[in-house]
C-alpha positions in Angstrom: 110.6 147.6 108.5 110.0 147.4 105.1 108.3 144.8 103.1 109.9 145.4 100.0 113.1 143.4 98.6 115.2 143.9 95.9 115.0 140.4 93.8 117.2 139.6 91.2 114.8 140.3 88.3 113.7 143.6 90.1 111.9 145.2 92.9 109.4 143.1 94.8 106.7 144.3 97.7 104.7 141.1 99.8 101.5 141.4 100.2 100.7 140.6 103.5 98.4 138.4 103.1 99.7 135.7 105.6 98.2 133.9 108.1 94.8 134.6 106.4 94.2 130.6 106.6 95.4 130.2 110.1 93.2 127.2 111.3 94.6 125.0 113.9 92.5 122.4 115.4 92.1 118.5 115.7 93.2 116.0 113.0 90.9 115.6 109.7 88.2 112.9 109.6 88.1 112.2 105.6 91.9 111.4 105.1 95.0 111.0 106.7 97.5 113.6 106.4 101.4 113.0 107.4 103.8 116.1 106.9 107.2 115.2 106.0 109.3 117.3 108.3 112.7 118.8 107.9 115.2 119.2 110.6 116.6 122.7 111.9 120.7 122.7 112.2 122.8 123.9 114.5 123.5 126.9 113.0 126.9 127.3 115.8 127.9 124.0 114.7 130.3 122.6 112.1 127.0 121.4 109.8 129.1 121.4 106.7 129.3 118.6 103.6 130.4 115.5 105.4 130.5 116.4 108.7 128.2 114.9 111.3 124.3 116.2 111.7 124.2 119.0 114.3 120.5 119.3 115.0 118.8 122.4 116.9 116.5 119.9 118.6 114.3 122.6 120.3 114.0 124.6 117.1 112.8 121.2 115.3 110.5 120.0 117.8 108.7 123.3 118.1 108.5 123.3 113.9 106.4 119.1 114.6 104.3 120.7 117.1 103.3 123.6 114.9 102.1 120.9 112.6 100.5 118.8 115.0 98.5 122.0 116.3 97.2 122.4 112.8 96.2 118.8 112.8 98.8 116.9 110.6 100.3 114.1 111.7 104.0 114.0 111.1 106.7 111.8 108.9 110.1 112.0 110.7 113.3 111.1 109.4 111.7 110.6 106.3 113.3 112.1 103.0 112.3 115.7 103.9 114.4 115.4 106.7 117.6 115.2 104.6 117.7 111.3 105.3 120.8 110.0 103.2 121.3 113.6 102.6 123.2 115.1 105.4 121.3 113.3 108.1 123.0 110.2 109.6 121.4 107.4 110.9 122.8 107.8 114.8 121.2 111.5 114.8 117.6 110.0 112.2 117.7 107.6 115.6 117.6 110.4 118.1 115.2 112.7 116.2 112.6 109.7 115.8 113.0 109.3 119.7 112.3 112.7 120.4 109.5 113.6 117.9 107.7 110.1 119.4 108.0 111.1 122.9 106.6 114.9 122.1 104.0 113.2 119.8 102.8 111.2 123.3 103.0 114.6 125.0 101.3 116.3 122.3 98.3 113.8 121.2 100.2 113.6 117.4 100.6 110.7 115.3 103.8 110.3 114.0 105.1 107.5 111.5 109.4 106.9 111.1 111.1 106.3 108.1 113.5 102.8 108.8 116.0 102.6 106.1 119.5 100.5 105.9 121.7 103.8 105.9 123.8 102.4 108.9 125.3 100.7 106.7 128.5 102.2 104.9 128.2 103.8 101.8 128.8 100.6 98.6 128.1 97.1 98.0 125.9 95.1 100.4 124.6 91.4 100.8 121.2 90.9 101.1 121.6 89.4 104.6 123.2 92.7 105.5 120.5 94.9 104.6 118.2 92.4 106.2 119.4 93.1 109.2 120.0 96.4 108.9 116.3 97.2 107.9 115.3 95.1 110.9 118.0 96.7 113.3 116.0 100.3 112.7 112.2 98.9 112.8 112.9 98.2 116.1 114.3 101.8 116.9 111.2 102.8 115.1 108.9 100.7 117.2 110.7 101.1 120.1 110.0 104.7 119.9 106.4 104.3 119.5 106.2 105.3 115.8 104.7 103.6 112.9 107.2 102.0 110.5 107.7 103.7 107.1 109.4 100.9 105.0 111.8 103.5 103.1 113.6 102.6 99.8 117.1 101.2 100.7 119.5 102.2 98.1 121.7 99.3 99.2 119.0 97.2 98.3 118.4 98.9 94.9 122.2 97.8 94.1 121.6 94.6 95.2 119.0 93.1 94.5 118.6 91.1 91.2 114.4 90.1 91.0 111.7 90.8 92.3 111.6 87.9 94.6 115.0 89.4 96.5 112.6 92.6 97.4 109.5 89.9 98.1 111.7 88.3 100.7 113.4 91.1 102.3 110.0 93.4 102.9 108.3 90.0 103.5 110.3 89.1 106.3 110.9 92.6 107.3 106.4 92.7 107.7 106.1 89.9 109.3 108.9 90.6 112.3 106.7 93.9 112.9 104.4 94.2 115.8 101.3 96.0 113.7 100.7 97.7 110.1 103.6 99.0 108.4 103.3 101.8 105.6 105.6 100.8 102.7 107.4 103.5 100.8 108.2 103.8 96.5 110.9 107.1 96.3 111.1 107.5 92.3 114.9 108.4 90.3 113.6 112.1 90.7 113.6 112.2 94.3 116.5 109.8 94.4 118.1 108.9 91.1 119.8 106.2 93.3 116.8 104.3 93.1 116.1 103.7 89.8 114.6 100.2 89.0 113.3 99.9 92.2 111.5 96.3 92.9 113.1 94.5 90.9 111.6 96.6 87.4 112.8 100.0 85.3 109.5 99.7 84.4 106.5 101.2 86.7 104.1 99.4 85.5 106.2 95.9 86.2 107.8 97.2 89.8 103.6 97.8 90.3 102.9 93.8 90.1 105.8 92.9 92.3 104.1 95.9 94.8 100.6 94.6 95.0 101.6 90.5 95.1 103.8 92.1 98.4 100.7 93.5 99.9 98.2 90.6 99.1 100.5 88.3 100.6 100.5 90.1 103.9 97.0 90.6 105.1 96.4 92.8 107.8 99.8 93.9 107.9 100.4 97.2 105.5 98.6 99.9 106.3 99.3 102.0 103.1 102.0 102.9 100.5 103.7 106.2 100.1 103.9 106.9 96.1 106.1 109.6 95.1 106.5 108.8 91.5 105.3 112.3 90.4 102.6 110.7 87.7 98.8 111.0 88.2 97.9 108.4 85.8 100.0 105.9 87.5 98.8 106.8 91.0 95.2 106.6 90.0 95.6 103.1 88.5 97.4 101.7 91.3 95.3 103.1 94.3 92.3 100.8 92.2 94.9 98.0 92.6 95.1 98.2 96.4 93.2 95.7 98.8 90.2 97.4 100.5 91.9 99.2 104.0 94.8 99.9 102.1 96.0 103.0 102.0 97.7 105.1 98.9 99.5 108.0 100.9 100.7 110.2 98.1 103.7 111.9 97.7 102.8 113.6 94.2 104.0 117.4 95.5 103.1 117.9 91.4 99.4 116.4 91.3 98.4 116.8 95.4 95.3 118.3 94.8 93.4 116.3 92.9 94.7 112.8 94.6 93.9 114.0 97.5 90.3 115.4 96.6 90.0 111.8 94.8 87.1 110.3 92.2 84.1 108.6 92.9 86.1 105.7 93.0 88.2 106.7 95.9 91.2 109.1 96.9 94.6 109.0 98.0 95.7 110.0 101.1 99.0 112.1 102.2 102.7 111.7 102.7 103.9 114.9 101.5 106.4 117.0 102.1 105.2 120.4 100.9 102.3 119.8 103.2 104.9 121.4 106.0 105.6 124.1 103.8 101.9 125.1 102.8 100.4 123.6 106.3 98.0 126.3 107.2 96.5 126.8 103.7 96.1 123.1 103.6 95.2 122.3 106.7 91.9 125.0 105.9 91.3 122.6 102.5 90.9 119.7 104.4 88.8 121.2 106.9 86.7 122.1 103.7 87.2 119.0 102.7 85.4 117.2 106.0 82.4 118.9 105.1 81.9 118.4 101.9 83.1 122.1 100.5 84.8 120.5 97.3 84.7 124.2 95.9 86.7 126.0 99.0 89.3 123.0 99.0 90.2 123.5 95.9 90.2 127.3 96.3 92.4 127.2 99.3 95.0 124.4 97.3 95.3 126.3 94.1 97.9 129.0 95.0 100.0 126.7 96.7 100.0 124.2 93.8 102.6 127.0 91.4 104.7 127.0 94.6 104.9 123.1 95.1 106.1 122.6 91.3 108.8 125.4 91.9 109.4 123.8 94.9 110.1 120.3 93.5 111.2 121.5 90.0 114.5 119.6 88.6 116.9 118.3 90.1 113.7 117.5 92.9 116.0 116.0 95.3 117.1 119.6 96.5 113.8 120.6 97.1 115.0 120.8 100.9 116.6 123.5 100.6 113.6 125.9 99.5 111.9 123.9 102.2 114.1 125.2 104.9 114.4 128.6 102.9 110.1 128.7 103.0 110.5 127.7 106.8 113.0 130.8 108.3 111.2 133.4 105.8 107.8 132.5 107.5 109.6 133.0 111.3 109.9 129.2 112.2 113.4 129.2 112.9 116.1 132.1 113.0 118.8 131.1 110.0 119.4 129.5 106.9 121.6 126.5 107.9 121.5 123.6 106.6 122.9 119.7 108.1 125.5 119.3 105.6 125.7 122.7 103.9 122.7 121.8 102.2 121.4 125.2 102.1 123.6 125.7 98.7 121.5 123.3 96.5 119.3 126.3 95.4 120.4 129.3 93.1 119.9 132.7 94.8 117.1 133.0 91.5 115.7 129.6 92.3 114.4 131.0 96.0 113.9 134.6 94.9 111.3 132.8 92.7 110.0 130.6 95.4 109.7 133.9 98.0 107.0 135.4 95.1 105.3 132.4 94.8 104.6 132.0 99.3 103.9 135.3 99.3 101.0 135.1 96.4 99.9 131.7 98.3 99.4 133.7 101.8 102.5 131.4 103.3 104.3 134.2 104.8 102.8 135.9 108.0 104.4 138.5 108.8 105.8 140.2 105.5 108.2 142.4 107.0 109.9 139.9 108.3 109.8 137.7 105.6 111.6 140.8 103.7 114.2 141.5 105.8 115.1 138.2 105.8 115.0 137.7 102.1 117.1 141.2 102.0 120.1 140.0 104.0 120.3 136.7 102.3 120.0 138.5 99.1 123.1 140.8 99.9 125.0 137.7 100.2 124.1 136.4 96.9 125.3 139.9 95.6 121.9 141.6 94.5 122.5 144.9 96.2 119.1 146.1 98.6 
């Protein structure tokens, strides 16, 4: 085969460079790393807007333990996963049951996004998404997974102060059996969420935030802060009680949280971290031992693909995730749960196929091609 495609802006040729940073092994010792994962469809199935999630579970649970074999722990049914998206909350149950039970078989740690998406689409009380939220931490614990506290958008309509999201995570921590890791989704990722705890303003959402986690010692592991802003990360990773955790979700800014300051670093919740795993899982290994100069050699190429990745509108970043995750040989099609595999131009992902190949995230080139090739025909751009 050949390893040339035919892009929209003109003839392209990969590199081969991939699999260069190949590195499997045992998790890291100087942070934690969680990798968002998305879910494989059905690609028989009638996995089209509306419809019901048809998961290819085998295809998905060989995609976690790829990640777990490079030593990342993983974030199910999280956003990645199309939650709210395509992904209903019977099938987010089943997947968190499964990826918990091959985490056991698999020595992986695994955290679950609980969310209030059982609930219909529209207005909600605040006793209703009480229950709701507690209804899925006990799936989640049930299943053996630590609890991610996601954003509810039913409580983003509902809720009018900061002391209605005080007591409904307050109540929701203290019902759970050991650390929880809480979870702030910003407008970009979810425009849904806007003025999220109780404040369109970061800086005032941030004091309801830390008065949650001072008045629950012992019981939140971390945050996951996806607000795409450096600055703002920074300042409130200072904020946080010692043994807290900032788990960020900046896929703009990942490098340089992650590498930190003198005065500490943020650990990961990312969802590009499944896209770029091997490269990344190398700069972490650098990381361990102190190579500050080969971490950040290893994360530069990726960084250009991450910003592509997550560019405007950010919440159909899955697509190119799933689009990076059949080019590189993880699963056979370009199927989508909810015919979600249309929420990227045919430009938008010839774009993103330069950018993995000049970041060694494709390993085997002609494949990658051919792939890109028959999709391309689709789209009309003639190989």
């Amino acid at each position: 085969m050949s390893a040339t495609v035919r892009l929209p802006d003109g003839a392209y040729t990969l590199s081969g460079a991939g699999g260069e940073h190949a590195t499997p092994g045992a998790p890291f010792t100087s942070r934690v790393a969680y990798a968002a994962a998305h879910v494989v469809a059905d690609p028989r199935a009638e996995n089209v807007p509306g419809a019901p999630a048809a998961v290819d579970w085998d295809a998905t649970l060989a995609f976690r333990r790829h990640l777990w074999s490079y030593g990342f722990g993983v974030a199910e049914a999280m956003d990645t996963a199309q939650r709210g998206m395509g992904l209903d909350y019977p099938t987010a149950r089943e997947l968190v049951r499964r990826s918990a039970a091959a985490a056991r078989a698999e020595g992986g740690a695994i955290c679950a996004g609980v969310a209030t998406d059982q609930l219909p689409a529209g207005p909600a009380t605040l006793d209703e998404i009480r229950k709701a939220y507690a209804e899925q931490l006990a799936d989640v614990q049930e299943a053996g997974a630590r609890p991610v506290l996601m954003c509810s958008r039913h409580l983003a309509a509902a809720a009018r102060s900061a002391e209605d999201y005080l007591d409904v995570y307050g109540r929701l921590i203290d019902d759970a059996d050991g650390p929880v890791v809480l979870h702030w989704l910003g407008p970009a990722f979810d425009p849904a969420l806007a003025g999220y705890w109780g404040d369109g303003d970061p800086a005032g959402a941030a004091e309801t935030v830390v008065a949650l986690i001072a008045g629950c010692p012992g019981k939140v592991d971390g945050i996951k802060l996806s607000l795409l802003d450096e600055e703002f990360e920074v300042a409130l990773r200072r904020r946080l009680p010692a043994g807290v955790r900032l788990y960020t979700g900046d896929d703009f800014n990942y490098p340089a949280l992650i590498r930190g300051d003198a005065q500490g670093h943020s650990d990961a919740l990312l969802g590009v971290l499944a896209a770029i795993a091997p490269p990344a899982a190398a700069a972490l290994r650098a990381l361990d031992t102190g190579d500050l100069a080969g971490y950040d050699r290893l994360l530069a190429p990726t960084l250009p693909l991450a910003r592509h990745l997550f560019g405007a509108p950010t919440f159909y970043y899955k697509t190119g995730i799933v689009f990076l995750a059949w080019l590189a040989g993880h699963q056979d099609h370009f199927t989508m749960v909810g015919g979600l595999q249309s929420g990227r131009s045919p430009a938008h992902l010839a774009r993103l196929l330069r950018l993995a190949d000049a970041a060694g995230l494709l390993p085997d080139a002609e494949l990658a091609a051919h792939r890109a090739r028959a999709f391309l025909t689709t789209a009309g751009v003639a190989q």
